[in-house]
N, CA, C and O of each residue as an XYZ file, in Angstrom:
752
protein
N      70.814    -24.778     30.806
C      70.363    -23.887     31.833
C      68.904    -23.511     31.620
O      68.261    -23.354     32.657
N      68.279    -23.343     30.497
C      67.194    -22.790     29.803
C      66.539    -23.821     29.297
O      65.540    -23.569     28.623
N      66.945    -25.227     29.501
C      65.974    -26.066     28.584
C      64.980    -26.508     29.250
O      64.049    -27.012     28.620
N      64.940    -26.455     30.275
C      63.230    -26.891     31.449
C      62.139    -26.102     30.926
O      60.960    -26.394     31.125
N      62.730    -24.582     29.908
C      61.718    -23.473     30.210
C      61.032    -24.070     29.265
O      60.029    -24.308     29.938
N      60.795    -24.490     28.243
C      60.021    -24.971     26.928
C      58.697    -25.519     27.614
O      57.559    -25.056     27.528
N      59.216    -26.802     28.430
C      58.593    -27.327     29.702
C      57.862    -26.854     30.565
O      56.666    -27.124     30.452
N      58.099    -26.379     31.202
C      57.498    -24.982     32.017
C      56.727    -24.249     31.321
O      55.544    -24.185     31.657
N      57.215    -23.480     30.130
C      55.825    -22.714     29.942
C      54.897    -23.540     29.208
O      53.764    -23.083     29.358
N      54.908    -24.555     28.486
C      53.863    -25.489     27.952
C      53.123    -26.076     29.080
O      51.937    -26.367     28.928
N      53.975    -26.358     30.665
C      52.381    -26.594     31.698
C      51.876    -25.349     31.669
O      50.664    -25.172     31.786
N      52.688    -24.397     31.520
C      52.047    -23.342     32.595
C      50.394    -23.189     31.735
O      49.311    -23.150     32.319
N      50.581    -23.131     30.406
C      49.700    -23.402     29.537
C      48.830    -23.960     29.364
O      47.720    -23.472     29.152
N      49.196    -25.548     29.423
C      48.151    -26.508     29.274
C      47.575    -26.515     30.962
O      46.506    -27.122     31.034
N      48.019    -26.016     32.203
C      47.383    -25.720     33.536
C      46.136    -25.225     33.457
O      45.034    -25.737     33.657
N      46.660    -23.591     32.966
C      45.805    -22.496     32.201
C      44.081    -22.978     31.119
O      42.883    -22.723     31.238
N      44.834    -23.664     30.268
C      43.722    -24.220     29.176
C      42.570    -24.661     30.022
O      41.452    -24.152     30.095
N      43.356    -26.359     31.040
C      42.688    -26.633     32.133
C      41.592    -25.829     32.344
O      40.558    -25.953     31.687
N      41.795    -24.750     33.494
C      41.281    -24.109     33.843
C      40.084    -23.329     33.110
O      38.953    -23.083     33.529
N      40.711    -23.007     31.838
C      39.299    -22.415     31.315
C      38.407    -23.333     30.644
O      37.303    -22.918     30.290
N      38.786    -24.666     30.399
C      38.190    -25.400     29.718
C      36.929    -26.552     30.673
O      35.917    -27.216     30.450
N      37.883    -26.178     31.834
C      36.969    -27.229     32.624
C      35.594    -26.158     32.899
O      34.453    -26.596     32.750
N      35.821    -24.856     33.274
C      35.075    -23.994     33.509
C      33.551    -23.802     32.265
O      32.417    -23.430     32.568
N      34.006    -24.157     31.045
C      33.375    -23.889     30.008
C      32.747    -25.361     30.085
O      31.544    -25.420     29.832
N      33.442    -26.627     30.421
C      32.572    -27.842     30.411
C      31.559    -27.623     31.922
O      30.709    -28.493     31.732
N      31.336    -27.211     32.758
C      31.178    -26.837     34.140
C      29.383    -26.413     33.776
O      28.335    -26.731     34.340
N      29.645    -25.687     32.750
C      28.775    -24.555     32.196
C      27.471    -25.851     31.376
O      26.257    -25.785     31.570
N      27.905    -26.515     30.824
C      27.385    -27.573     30.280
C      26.331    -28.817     31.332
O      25.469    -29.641     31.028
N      26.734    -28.547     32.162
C      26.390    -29.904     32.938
C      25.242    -29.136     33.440
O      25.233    -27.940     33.730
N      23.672    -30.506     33.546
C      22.488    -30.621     34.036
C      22.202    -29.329     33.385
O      22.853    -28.842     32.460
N      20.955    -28.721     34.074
C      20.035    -28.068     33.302
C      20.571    -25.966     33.481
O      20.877    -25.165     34.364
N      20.461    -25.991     32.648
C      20.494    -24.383     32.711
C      20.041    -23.238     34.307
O      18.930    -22.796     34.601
N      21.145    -23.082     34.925
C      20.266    -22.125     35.450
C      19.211    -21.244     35.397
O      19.312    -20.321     34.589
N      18.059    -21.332     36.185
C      16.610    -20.370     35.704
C      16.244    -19.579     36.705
O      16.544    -19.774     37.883
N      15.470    -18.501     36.207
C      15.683    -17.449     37.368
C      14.227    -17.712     38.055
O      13.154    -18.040     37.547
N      14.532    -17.490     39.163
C      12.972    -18.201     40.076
C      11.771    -16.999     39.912
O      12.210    -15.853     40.006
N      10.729    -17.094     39.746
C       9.872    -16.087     40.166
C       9.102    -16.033     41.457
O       8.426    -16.927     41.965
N       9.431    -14.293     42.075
C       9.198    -14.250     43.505
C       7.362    -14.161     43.091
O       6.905    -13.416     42.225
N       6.335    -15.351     44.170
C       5.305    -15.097     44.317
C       4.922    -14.955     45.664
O       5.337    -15.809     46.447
N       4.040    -13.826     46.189
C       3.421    -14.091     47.166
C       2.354    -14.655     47.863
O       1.377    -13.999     47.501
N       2.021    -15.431     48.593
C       0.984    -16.193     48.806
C       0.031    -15.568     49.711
O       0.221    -14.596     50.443
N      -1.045    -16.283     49.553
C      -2.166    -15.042     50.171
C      -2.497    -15.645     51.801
O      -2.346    -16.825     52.116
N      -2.817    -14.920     52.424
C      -2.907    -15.049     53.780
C      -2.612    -16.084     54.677
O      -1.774    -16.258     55.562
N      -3.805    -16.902     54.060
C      -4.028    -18.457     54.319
C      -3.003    -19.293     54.248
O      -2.997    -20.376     54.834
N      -1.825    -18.761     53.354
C      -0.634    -19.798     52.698
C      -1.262    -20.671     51.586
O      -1.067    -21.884     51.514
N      -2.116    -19.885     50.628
C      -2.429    -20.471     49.388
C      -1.932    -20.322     48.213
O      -2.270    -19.272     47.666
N      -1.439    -20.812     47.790
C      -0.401    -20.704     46.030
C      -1.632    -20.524     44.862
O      -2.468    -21.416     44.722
N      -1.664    -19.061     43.892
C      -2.820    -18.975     43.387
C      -2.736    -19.288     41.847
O      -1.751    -19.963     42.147
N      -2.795    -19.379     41.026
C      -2.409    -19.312     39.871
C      -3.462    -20.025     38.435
O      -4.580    -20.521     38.565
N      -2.532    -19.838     36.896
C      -3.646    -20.105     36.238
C      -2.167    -20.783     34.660
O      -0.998    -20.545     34.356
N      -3.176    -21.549     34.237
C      -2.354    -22.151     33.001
C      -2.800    -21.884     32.315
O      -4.028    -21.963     32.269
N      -1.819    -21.240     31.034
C      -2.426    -20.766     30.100
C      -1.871    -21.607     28.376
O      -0.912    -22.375     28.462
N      -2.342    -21.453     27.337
C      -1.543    -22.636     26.205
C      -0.589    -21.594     25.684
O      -0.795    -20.489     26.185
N       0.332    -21.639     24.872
C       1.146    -20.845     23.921
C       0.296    -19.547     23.188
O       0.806    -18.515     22.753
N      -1.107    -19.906     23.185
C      -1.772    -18.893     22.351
C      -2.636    -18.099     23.561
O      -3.600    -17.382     23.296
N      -2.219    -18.299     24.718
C      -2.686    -17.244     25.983
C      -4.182    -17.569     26.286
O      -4.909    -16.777     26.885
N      -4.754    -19.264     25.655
C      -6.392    -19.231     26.208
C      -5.921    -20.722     27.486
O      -5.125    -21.660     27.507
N      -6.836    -20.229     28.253
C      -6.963    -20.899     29.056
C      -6.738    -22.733     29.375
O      -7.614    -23.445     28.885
N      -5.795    -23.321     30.034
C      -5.955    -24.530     29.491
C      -7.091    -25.594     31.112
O      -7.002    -25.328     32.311
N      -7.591    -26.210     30.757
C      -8.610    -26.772     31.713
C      -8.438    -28.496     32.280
O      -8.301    -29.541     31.643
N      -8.480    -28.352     33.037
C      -8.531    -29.956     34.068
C      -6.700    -30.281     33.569
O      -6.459    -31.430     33.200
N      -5.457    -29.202     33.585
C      -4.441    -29.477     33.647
C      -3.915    -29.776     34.910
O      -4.292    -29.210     35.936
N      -2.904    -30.801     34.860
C      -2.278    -31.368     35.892
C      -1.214    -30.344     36.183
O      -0.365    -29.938     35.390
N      -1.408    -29.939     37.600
C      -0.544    -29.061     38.582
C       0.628    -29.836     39.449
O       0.639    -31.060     39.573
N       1.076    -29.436     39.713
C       1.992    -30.530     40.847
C       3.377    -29.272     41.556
O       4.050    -28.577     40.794
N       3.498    -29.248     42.743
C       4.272    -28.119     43.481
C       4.677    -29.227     43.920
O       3.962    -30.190     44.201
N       6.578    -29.113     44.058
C       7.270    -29.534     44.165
C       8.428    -28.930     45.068
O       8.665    -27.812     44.609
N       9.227    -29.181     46.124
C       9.928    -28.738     47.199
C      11.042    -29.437     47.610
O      10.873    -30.364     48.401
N      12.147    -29.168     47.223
C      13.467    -30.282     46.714
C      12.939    -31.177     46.527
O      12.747    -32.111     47.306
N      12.583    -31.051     45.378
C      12.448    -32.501     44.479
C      11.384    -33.276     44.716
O      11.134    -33.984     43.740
N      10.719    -33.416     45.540
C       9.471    -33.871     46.555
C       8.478    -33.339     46.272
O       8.445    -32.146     46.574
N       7.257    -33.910     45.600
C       5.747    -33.321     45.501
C       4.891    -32.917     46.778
O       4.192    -33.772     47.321
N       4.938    -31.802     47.187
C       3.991    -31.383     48.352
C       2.843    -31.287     48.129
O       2.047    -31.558     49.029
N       2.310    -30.799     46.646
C       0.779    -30.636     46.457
C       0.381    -30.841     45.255
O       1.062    -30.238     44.426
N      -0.444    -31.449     44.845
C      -1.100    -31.808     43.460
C      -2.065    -31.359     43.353
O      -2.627    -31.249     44.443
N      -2.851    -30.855     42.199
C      -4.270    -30.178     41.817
C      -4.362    -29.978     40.600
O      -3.360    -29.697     39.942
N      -5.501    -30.074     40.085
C      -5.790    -29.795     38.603
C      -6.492    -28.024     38.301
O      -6.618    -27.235     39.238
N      -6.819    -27.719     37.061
C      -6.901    -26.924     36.843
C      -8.334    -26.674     36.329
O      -8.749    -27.418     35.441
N      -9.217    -25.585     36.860
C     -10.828    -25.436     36.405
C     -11.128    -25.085     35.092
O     -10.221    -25.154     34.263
N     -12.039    -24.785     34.815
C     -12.442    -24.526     33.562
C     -12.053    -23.205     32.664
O     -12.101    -23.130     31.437
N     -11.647    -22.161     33.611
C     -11.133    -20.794     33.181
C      -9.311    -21.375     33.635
O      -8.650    -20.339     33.698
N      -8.584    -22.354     33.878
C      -7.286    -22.413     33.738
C      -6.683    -22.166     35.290
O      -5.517    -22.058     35.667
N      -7.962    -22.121     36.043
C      -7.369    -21.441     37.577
C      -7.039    -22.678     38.437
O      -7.516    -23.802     38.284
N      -6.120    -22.274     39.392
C      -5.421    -23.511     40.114
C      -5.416    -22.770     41.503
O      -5.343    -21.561     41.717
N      -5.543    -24.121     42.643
C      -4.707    -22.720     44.066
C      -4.695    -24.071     45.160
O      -5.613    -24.839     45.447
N      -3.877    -24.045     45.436
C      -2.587    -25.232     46.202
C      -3.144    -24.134     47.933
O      -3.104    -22.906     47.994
N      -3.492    -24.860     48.818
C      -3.590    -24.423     49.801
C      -2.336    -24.901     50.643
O      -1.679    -25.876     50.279
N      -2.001    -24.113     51.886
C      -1.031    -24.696     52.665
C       0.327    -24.802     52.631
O       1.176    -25.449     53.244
N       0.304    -23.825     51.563
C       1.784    -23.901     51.010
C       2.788    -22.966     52.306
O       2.321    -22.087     53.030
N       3.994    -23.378     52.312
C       5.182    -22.598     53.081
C       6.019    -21.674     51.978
O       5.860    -21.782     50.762
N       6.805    -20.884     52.524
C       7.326    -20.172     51.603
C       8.720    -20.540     51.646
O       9.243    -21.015     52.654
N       9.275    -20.344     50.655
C      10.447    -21.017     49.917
C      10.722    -21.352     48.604
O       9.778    -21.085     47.861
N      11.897    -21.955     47.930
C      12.065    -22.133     47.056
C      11.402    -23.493     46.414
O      12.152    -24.440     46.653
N      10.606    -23.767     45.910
C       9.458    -24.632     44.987
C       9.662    -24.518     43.514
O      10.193    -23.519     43.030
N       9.248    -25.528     42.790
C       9.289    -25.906     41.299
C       8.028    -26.030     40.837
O       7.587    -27.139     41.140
N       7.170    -25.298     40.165
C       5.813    -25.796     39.893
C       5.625    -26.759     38.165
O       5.679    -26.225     37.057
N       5.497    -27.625     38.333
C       5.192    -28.631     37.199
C       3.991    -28.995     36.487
O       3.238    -29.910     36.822
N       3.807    -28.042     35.228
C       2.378    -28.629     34.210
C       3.036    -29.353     33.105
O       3.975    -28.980     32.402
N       2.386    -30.429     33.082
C       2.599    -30.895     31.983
C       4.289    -31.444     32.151
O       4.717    -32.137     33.075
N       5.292    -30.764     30.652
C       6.399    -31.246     30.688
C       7.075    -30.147     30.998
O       8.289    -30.077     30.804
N       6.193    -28.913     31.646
C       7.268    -27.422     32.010
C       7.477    -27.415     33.459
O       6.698    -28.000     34.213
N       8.205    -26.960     33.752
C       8.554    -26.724     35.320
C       8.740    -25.324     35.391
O       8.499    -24.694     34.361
N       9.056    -24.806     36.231
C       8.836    -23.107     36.789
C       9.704    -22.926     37.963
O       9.098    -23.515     38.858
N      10.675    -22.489     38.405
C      11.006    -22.323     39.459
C      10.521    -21.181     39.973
O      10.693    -20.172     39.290
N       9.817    -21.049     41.258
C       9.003    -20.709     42.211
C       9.703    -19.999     43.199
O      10.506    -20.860     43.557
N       9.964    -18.891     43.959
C      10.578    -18.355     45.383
C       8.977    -17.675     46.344
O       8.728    -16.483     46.524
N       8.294    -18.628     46.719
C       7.449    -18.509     47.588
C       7.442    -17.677     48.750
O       8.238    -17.959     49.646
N       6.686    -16.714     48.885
C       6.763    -15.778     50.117
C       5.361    -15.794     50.602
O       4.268    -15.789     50.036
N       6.013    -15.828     52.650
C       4.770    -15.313     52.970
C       3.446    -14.129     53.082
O       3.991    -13.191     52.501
N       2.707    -13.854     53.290
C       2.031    -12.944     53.322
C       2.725    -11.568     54.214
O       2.892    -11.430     55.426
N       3.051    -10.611     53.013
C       3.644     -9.034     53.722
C       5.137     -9.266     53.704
O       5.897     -8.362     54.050
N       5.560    -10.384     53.335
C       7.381    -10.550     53.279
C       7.972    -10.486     52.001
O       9.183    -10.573     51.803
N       7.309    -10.367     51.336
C       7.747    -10.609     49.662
C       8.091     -8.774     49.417
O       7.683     -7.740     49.945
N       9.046     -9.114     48.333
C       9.278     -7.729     47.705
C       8.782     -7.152     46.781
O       8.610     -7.709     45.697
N       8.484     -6.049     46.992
C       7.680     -4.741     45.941
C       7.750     -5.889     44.381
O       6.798     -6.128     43.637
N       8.397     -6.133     44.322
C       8.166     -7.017     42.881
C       7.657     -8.606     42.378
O       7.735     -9.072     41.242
N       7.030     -9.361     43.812
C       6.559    -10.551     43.493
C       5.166    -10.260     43.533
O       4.584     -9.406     44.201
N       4.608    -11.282     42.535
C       3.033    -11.020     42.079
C       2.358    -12.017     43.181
O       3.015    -12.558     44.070
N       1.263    -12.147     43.038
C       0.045    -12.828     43.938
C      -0.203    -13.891     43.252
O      -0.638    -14.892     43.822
N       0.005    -13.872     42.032
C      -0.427    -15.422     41.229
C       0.490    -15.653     39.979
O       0.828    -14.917     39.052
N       0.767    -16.958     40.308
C       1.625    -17.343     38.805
C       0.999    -17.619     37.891
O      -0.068    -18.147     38.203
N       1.209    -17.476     36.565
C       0.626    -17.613     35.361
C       2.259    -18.322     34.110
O       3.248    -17.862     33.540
N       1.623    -19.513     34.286
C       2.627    -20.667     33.297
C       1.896    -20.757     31.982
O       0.691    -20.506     31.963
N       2.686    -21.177     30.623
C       2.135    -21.692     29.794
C       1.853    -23.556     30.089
O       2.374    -24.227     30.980
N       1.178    -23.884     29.352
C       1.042    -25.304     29.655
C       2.354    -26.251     29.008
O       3.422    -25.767     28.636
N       2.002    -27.678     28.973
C       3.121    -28.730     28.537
C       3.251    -28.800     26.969
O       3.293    -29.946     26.523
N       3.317    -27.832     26.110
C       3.548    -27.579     24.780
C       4.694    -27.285     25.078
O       5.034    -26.525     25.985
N       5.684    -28.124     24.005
C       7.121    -27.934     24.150
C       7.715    -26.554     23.322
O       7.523    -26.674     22.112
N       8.407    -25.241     23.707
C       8.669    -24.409     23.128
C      10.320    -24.071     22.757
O      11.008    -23.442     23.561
N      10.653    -24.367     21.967
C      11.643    -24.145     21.422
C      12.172    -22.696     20.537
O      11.953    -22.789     19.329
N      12.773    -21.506     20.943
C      13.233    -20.704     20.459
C      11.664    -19.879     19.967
O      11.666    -19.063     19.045
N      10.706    -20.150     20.544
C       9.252    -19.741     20.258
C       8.862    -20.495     19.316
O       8.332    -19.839     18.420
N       8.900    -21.875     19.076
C       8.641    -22.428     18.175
C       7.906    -23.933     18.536
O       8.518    -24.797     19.165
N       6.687    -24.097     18.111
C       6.447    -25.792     19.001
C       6.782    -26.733     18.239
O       6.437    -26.854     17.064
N       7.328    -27.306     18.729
C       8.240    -28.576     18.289
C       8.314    -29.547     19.067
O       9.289    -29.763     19.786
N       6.745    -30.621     18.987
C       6.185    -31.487     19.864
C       7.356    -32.984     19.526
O       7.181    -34.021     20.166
N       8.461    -32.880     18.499
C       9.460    -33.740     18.218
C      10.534    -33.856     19.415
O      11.355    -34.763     19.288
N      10.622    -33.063     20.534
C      11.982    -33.135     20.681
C      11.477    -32.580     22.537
O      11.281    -31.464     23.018
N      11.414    -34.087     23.178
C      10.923    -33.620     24.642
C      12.141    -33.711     25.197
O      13.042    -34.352     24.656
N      12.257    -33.200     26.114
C      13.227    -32.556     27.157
C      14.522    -32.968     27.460
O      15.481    -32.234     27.697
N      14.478    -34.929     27.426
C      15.363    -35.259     27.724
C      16.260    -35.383     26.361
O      17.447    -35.071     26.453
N      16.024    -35.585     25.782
C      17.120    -34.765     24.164
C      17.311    -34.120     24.093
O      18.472    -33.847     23.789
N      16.080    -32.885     24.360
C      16.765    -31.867     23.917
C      18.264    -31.260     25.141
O      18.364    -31.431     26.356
N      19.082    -30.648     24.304
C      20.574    -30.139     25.073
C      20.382    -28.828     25.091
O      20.645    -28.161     24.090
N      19.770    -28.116     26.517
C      19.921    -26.661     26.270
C      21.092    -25.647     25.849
O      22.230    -25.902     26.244
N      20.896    -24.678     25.181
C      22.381    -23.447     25.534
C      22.876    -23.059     26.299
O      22.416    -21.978     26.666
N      23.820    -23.459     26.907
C      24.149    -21.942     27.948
C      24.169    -20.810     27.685
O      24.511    -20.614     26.519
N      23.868    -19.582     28.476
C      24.049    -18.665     28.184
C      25.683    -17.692     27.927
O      26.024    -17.238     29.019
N      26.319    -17.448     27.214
C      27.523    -16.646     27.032
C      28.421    -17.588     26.751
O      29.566    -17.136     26.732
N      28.310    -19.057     26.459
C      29.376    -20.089     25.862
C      28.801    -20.263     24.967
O      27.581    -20.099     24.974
N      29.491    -20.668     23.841
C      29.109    -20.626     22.401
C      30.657    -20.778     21.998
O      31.739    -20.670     22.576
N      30.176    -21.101     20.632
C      31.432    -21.453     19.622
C      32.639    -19.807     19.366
O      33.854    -19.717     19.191
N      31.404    -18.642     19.478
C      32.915    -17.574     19.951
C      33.779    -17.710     20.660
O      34.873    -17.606     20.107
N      33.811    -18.000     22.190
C      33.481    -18.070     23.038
C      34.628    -19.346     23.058
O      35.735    -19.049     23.506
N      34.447    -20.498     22.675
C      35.134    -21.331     22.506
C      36.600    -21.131     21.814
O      37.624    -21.464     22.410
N      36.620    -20.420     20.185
C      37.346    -20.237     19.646
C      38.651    -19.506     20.105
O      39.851    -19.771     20.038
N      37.643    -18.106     20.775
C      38.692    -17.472     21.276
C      39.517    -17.744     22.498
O      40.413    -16.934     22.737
N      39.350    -18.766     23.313
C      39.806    -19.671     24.288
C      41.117    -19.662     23.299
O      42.138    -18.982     23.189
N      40.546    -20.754     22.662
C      41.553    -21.910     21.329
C      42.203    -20.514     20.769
O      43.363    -20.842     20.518
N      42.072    -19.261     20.476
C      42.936    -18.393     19.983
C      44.175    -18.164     21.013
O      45.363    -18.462     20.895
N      43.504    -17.561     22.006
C      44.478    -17.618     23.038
C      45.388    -18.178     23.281
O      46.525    -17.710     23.224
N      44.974    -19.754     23.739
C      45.805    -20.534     23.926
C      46.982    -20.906     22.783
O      48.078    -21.357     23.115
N      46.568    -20.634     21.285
C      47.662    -20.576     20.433
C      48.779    -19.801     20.331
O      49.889    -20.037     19.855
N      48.090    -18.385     21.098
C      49.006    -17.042     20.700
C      49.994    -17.457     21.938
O      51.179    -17.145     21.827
N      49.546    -18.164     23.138
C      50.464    -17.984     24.078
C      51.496    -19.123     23.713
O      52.668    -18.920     23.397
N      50.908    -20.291     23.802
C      52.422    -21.292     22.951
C      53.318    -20.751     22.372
O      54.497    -20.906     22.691
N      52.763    -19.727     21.034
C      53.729    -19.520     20.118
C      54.611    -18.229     20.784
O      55.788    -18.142     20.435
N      54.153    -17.377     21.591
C      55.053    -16.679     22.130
C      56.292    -17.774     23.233
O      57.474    -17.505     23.449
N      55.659    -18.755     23.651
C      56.329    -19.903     24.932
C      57.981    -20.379     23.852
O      59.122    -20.696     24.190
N      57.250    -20.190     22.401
C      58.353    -21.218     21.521
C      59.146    -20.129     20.919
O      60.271    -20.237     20.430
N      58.525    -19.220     21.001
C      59.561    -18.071     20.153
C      60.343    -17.925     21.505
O      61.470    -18.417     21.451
N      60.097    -17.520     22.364
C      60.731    -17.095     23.553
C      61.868    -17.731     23.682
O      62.944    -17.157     23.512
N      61.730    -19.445     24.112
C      62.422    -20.672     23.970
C      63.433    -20.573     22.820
O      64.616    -20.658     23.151
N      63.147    -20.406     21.510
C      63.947    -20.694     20.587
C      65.188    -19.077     20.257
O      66.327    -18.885     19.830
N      64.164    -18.364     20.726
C      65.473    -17.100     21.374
C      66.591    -17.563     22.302
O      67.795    -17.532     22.046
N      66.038    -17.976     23.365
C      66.768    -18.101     24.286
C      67.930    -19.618     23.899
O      68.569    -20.403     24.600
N      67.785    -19.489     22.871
C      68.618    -20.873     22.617
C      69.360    -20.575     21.861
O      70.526    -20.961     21.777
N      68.709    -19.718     21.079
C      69.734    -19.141     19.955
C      70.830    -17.760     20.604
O      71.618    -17.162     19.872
N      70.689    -17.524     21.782
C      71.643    -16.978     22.723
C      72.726    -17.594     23.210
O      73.899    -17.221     23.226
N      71.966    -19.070     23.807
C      72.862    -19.856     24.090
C      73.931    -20.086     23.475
O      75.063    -19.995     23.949
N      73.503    -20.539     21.887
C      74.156    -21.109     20.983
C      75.859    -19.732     20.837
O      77.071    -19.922     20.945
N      74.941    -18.368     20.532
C      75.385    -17.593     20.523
C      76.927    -16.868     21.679
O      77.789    -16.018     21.457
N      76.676    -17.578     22.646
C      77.452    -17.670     23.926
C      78.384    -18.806     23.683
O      79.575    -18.514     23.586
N      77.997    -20.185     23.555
C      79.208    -21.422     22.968
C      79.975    -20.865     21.943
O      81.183    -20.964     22.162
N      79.677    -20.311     20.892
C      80.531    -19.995     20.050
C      81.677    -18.639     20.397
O      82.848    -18.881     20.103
N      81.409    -17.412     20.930
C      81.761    -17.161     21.404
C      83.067    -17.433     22.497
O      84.209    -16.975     22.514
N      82.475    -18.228     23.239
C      83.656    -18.883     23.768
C      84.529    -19.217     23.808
O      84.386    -20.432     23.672
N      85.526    -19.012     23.912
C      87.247    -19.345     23.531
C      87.345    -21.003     24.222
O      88.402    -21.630     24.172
């Protein structure tokens, strides 16, 4: 009468695991979500900005490139004080690319942007930064970012879970059997 349940609660389980496990691989795939910075553009629809190196001096005749799903809309280099400015730009979501960094961009027009987007972006240049650390060994496509809030805790306690609930699935099960048993004998 009771022997499907063993069955039953081991999908209900491994369903469950499923579920959190695919969620935690989910988390893994392509690049880290990044939070865009709102800029506003100045009248004209000009994108203003300046590159700077890891040590905050100016970097010069760097390669700019604004990007708009995926698509280069504007290219420009950078002057002698690090200054850049992309005319013609629309507002929207954009990727700005120096070097090997990218930036995600939320472009606004002139007077539409909120109390909190600046007038000019300011990037470091294509020095690879790792945990604040330059580490010109290990460009982008190797390196495997973190997600944020998955981690090996995080993992474990999944894998805890999922142990504590089996073993309640088998104690449960092996109660209920030892009732059974308890009922046959019984029996006249």
């Amino acid at each position: 009468m009771r022997r499907n349940s063993l069955l039953h609660g081991i999908t209900s389980i491994a369903v469950c695991a499923g579920i959190c496990f695919s969620s935690v691989a989910t988390a893994f795939e392509g690049a880290p979500g990044r939070i865009s910075r709102d800029i506003e553009l100045s009248e004209t629809g000009s994108l203003a900005g300046r590159v700077v190196s890891t040590a905050g001096e100016p970097l010069a005749d760097a390669a700019v490139r604004l990007q708009y799903s995926g698509a280069a809309v504007a290219e420009t280099r950078t002057n002698a004080e690090g200054r850049f400015v992309i005319r013609g730009v629309r507002g929207g979501d954009h990727t700005l690319n120096v070097g090997s960094s990218s930036t995600p961009l939320r472009l606004w027009t002139s007077g539409t942007a909120p109390a909190v987007a600046r007038n000019e972006v300011v990037v470091a240049g294509s020095e690879f930064v790792i945990r604040g650390q330059y580490a010109d060994a290990c460009p982008p496509p190797t390196c495997i970012p973190c997600s944020p809030g998955v981690g090996a805790a995080s993992l474990l306690s999944i894998a805890a879970i999922a142990t504590a609930t089996t073993a309640i699935v088998i104690a449960v099960n092996a109660e209920d059997e030892i009732d059974d048993l308890k009922r046959e004998l019984a029996s006249p």
